[in-house]
N, C-alpha and C positions, 0 to 999 in steps of 0.2 A: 139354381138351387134356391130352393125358398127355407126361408127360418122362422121358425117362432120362440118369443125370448120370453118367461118371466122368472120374479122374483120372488125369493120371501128370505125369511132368515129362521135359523136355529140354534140356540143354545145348548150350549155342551159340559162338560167338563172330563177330563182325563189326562193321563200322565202319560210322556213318553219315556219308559221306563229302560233306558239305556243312557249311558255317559255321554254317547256322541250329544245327545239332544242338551246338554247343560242345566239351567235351570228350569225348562223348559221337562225335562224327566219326574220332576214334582208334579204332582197333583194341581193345574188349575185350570182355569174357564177359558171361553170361547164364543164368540159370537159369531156363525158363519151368515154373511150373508151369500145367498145361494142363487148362482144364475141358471138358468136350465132352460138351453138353446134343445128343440127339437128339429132337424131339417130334413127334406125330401125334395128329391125331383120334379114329384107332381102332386097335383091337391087331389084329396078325396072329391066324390061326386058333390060335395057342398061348398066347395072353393076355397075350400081350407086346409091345413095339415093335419089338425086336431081342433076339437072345439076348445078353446080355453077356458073356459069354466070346466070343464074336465080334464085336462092337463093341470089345472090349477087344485084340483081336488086329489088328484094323485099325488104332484109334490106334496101338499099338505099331511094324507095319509103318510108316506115315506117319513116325512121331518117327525110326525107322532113317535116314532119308534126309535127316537134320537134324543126329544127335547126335553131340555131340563133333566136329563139323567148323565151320570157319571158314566161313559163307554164304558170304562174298565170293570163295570157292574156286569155288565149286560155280555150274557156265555158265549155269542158270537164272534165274540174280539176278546175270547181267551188267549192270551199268546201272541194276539197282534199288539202293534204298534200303531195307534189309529193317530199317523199325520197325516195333514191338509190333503196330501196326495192319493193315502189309501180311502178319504171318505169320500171325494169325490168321484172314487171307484165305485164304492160304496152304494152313492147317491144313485149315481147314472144305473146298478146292476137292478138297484132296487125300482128304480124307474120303468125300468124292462119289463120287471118280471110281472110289475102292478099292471101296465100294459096286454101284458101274456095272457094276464086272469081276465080281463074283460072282451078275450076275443078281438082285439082291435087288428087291423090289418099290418101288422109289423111287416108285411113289404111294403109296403108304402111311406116306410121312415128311412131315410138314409143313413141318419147317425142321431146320437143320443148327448152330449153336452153338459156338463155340469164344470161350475168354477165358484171353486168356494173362494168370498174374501172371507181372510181367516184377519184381519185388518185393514187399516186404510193403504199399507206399504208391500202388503203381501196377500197371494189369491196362491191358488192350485186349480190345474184343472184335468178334467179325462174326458177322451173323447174315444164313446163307444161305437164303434161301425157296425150296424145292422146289416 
């Protein structure tokens, strides 16, 4: 199985807006920093998985639609609960779907990856099977 791994991060802010969550139900910030493992079986005909400056430009696009805004703003996550665990769903669907628009050969990925550290003590992650 081959991997390719990068990084960046994104700021956030939003409330999880239930008791269970405690203080953590209030309204504050976030810093994810954001791993986003892509893997496959085999390389494309350039001996790679994806070219990383285009893997890297996709995350980017994605994190845009996140950064520096309050989730709780934002009509998609009407009604959700946006913890560590739903945005790295999030991440990885949106990953997909940026994928999907450029025509890139999604048989050729095996799985999709993302692990938010929401801290230095705490991460989440989803792992989507293509």
């Amino acid at each position: 199985m081959y991997e390719l791994k990068i990084k960046d991060y994104c700021f956030v802010a939003h409330s999880l807006n239930d008791e269970f969550f405690g203080p953590a139900k209030n309204l504050h910030g976030v810093t994810y920093v954001i791993e986003l493992t892509i893997s496959s079986l085999t390389l494309i005909e350039k001996n790679v998985i994806i070219d990383i400056g285009l893997i890297t430009k996709i995350l980017k696009q994605v994190i845009e639609q996140y950064n520096y805004k309050n989730l709780d703003d934002l009509d998609k996550f009407n009604g959700k609960i946006t913890t560590t665990e739903f945005m790295a769903k999030q991440f990885a669907d949106d990953i997909y779907a940026e994928l999907d628009k450029i025509d890139f050969p999604l048989h050729k990925i095996h799985s999709i990856k993302i692990n938010l550290k929401e801290n230095h003590l705490a991460s989440a992650s989803f792992l989507k099977k293509i």
